[in-house]
C-alpha positions in Angstrom: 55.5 228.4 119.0 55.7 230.0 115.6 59.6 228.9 115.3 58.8 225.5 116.5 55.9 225.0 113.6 57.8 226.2 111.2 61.1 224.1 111.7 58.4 220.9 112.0 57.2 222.0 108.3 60.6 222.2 107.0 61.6 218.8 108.5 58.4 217.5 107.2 59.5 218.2 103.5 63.4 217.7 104.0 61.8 214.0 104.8 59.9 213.8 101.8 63.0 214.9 99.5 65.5 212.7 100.8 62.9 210.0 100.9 62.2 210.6 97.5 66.1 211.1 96.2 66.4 207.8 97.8 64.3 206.2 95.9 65.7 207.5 92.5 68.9 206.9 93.5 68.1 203.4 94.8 71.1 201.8 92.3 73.4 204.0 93.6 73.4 204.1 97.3 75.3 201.2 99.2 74.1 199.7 102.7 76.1 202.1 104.8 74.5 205.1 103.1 78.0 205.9 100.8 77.7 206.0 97.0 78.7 204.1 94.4 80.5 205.3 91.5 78.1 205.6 88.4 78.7 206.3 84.6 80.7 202.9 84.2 77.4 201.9 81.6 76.9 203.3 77.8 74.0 202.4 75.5 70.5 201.8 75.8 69.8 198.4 73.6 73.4 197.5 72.7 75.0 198.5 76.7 78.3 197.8 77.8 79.4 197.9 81.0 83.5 198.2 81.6 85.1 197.5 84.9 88.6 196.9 86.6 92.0 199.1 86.9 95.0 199.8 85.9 96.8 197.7 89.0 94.1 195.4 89.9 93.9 191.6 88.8 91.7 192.5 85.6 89.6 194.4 84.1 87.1 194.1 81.3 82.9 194.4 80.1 79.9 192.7 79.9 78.2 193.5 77.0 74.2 192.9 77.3 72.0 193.0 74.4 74.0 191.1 71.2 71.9 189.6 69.2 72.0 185.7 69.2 73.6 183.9 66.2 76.8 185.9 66.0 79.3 184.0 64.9 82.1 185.1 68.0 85.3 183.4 69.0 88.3 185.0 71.3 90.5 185.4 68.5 87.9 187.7 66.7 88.2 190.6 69.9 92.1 189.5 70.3 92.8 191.5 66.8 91.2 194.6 68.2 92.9 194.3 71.6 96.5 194.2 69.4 95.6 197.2 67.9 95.8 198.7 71.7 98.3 196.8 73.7 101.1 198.6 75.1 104.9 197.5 74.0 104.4 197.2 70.8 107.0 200.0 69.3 109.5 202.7 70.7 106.5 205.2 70.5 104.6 203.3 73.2 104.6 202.6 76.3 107.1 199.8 77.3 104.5 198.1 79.9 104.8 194.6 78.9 101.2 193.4 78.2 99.4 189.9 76.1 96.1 191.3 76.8 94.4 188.1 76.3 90.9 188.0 76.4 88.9 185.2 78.1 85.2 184.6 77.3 83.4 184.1 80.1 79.8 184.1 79.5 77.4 184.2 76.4 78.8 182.2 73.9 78.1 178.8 73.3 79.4 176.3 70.5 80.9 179.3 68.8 77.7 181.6 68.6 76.4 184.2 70.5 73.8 183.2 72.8 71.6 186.4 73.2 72.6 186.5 76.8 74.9 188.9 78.5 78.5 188.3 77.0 81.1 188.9 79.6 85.2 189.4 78.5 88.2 189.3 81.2 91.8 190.4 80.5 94.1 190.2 83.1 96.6 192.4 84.1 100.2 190.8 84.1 102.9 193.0 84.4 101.7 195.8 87.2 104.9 197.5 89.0 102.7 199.9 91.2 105.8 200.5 93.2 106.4 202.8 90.3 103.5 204.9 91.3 104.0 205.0 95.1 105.2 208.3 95.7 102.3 209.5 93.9 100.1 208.8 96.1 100.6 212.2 98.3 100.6 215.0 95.2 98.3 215.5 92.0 100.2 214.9 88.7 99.0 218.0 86.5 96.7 216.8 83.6 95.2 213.9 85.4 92.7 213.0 87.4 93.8 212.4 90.4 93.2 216.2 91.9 89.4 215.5 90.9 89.0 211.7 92.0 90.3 213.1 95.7 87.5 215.8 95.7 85.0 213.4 94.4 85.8 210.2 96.4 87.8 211.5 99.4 90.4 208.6 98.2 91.9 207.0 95.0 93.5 204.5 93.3 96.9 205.8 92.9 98.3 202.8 91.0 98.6 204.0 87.7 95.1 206.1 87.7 92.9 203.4 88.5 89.6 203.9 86.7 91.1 206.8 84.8 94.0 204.7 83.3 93.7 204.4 79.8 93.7 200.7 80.3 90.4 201.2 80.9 89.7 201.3 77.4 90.1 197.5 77.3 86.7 196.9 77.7 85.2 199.1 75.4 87.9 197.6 72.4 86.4 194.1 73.3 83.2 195.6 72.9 83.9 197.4 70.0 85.1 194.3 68.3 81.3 192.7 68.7 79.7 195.6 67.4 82.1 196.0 64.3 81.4 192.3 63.7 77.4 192.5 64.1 78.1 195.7 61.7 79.8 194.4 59.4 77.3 191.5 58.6 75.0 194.5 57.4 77.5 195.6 55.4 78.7 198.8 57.3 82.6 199.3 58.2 84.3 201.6 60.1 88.1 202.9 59.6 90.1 204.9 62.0 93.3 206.3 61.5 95.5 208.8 62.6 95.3 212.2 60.9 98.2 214.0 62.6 100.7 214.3 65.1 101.9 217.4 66.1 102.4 219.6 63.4 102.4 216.7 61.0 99.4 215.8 59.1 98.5 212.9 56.1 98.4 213.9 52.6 95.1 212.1 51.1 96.9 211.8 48.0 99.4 209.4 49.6 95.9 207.5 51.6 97.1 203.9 52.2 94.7 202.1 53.9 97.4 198.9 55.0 99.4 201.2 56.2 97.2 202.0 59.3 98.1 198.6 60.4 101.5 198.6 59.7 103.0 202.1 60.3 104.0 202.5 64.5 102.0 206.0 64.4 98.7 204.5 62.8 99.4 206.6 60.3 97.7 206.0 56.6 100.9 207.8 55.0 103.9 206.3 55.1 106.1 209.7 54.8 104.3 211.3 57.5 104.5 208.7 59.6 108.4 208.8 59.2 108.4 212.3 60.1 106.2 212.3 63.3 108.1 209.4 64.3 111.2 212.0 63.8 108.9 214.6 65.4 108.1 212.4 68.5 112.2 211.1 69.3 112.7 215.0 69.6 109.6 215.1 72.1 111.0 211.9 73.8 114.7 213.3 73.9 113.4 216.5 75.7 111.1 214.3 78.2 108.3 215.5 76.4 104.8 214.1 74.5 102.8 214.8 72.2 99.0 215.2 71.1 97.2 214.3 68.0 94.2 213.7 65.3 92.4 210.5 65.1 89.7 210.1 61.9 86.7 207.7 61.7 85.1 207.2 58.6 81.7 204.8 58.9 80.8 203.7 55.4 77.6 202.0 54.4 75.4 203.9 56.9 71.6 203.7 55.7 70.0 207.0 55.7 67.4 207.0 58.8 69.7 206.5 61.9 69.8 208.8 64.9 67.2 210.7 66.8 66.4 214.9 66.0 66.4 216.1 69.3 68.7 214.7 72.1 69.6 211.7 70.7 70.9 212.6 67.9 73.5 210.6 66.3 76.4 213.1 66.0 75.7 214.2 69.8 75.5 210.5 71.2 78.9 209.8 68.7 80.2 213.1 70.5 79.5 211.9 73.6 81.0 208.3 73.2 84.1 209.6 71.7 84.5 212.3 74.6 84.2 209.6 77.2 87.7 208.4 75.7 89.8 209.7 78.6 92.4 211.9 76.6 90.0 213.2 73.7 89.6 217.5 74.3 87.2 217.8 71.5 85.3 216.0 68.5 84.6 217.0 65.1 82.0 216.3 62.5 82.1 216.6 59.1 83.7 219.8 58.4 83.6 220.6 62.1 84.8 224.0 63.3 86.0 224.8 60.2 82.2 225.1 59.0 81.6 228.3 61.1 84.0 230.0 58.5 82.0 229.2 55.8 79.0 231.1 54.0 75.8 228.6 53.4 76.1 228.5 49.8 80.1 226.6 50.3 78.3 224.3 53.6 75.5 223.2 52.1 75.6 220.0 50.3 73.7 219.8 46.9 71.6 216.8 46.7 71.3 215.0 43.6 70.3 211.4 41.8 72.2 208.6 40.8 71.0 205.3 39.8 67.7 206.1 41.5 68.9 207.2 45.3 69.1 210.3 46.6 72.8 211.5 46.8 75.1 214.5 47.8 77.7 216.2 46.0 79.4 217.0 48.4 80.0 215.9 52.1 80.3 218.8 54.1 77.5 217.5 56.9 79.9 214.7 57.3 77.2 212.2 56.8 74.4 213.1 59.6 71.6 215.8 59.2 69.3 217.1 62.0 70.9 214.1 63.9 70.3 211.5 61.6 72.4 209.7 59.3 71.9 210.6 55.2 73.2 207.5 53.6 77.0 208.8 52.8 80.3 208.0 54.7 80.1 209.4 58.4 83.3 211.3 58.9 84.4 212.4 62.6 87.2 213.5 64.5 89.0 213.2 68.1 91.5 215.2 68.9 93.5 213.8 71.8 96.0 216.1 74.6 99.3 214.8 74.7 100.7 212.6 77.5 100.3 214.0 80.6 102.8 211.9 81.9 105.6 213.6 81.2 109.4 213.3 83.2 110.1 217.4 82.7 110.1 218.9 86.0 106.4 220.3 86.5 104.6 222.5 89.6 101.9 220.6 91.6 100.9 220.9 95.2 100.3 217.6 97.7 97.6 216.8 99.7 99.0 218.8 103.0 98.4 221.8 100.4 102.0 222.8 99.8 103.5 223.8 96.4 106.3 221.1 95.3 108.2 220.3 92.0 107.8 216.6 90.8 109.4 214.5 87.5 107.0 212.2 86.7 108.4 208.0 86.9 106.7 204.8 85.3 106.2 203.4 81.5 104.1 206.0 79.9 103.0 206.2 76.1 105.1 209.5 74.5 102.2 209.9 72.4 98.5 208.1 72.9 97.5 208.6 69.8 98.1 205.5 67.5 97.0 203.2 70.4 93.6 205.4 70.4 92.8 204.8 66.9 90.9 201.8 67.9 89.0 202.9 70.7 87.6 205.7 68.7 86.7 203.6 66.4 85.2 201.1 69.0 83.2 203.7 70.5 82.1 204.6 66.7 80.7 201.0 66.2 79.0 200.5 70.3 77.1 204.0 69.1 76.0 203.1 65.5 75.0 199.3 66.6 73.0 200.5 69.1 71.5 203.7 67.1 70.5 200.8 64.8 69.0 198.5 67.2 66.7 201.5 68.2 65.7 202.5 65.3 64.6 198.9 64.4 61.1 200.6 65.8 60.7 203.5 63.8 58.8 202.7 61.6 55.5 200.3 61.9 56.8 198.6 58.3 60.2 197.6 60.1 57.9 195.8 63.0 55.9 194.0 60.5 58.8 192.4 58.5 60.0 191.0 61.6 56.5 189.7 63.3 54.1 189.8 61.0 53.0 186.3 59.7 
């Protein structure tokens, strides 16, 4: 009788968990009691939501929470989405891609209309037959190993989800927020800093030459010699990895949170979402656990009245919040896992095989990276701003007060 009151009690409270875990999962369980797949959203004010894969018709965002009055036309989030389309050099993938964007939603007679703005780019030039054989092994450095344990299936096609064409959506959103930014007068620049063993000289900094160099590269000689680096990685059916920089200038002093929410952790974790990226610096970064205090620590001083540093060690953020000079951060991005050198896997019967990897594949990802770093960077700060706008109960009463 004991047993049977016992195994009643724990029923009782097994009901009242999963009653309850039902409830708080409410968004995330479908009708026939699966799951859906979360973690597609980022931000809380400023929130974009991507969606689509690599194969499928489209894929693209809806960006909720743009203020209304934004100037906004196609051809403004076209010039980001040329910074990332494949085909454009020897150094990326040869995928033939327009990557057009269509506006769908919240815009009206040129303008943002305050409502959700959706953005579609459709997918032209799939050859999934290229990825068929795939579908029975797990190509090392990818996901498809952990989609299998998480889903139970996957979308085989390129990576699906995990597909850096994924990164569409948050370039089209990225373009917004760098435009709303930019109307306050803060800019962002992303570059990249190396790839390989080749890094820029700031001495030879040329900021056109980001645009026009294949590699992204803000140095024209180094970009010649990781492009000569990156034919030797191509000739031995190889890839490489790399450094991509962000600077944010024009940052008010004030932005970010000091506990969990702080603005070098919620840039961290934007820039970590970006599929290939292994690790993200700030400021000095790693190299700042080498120092003593007296070399980290930035003096503070005045100049015409503000409050400056002489140095930037802190890369621009302090206890999580922004001090007024340039934000510096950096991704650092794995090479290719796609790679057609003969690697060890295992299939999905659990037996060890040897594959060369087929398909267009990108024998570097950094330069086409630069902008979604720097996309990520500008979906962050916007929205860091657009909380912070209640701070303070002065900021409340410039806007409503009468």
């Amino acid at each position: 009788m004991q047993k049977l009151y016992n195994l009643y009690i724990l029923y009782f409270f097994i009901n009242i968990w999963y009653t309850r875990l039902k409830k708080n999962l409410k968004f995330y369980i479908g009708k026939d009691g699966g799951f859906f797949m979360a973690g597609s959203s980022y931000g809380k004010l400023f929130q974009i939501t991507t969606w689509g894969e690599s194969h499928g018709a489209a894929l693209g965002v809806v960006v909720d929470g743009c203020s209304a009055g934004l100037p906004l036309s196609a051809d403004d989030i076209q010039l980001f989405l040329d910074r990332r389309k494949p085909g454009r050099n020897k150094i990326s993938t040869p995928r033939k891609e327009d990557d057009k964007v269509e506006i769908l939603s919240g815009v009206f007679e040129g303008k943002t209309t305050g409502t959700p703005i959706s953005l579609l780019v459709r997918n032209t030039s799939q050859r999934s037959s290229d990825y068929g054989e795939i579908a029975n092994y797990y190509r090392p450095g990818h996901a498809d190993y952990t989609f299998d344990k998480k889903y139970g299936f996957r979308d085989y096609r390129g990576g699906g989800r995990s597909s850096g064409r994924e990164t569409i959506g948050r370039v089209a959103a990225g373009a917004i927020a760098s435009k709303l930014l930019l109307m306050l007068g803060i800019r962002l620049t992303a570059y990249t800093r190396s790839i390989g063993p080749v890094t820029i000289n700031d001495s030879r900094f040329d900021i056109q030459a980001i645009l026009e160099t294949p590699t992204c590269m803000p140095d024209r000689l180094a970009s010649e010699k990781a492009e000569a680096y990156l034919d030797e990685c191509m000739k031995a059916h190889d890839s490489a990895g790399g450094v991509i920089e962000c600077r944010i200038d024009g940052c008010p002093a004030g932005i970010g949170e000091p506990v969990f929410d702080k603005l070098d952790a919620e840039l961290s974790k934007a820039i970590m979402s970006v599929g290939a990226v292994k690790a993200v610096e700030i400021g000095d970064g790693i190299s700042a656990a080498q120092h003593k205090g007296s070399e980290n620590n930035d003096a503070f001083r005045m100049q015409d009245k503000e409050v400056i540093k002489s140095t930037n060690h802190a890369g621009g953020i302090l206890g999580g919040i922004s001090d007024g000079s340039t934000i510096l951060l950096r991704a650092h991005v794995k090479p290719t896992p796609s790679i057609f050198s003969r690697q060890q896997t295992v299939n999905r019967q659990g037996e060890d095989i040897e594959i060369a990897i087929k398909g267009r594949h990108d024998p570097v990802i950094v330069p086409r990276a630069v902008v979604v770093v720097e996309s990520m960077a500008a979906v962050t700060l916007l929205d860091a701003l657009l909380v912070n706008m209640s701070a303070k109960v002065e900021n409340l009463q410039k806007i409503y007060h009468k």
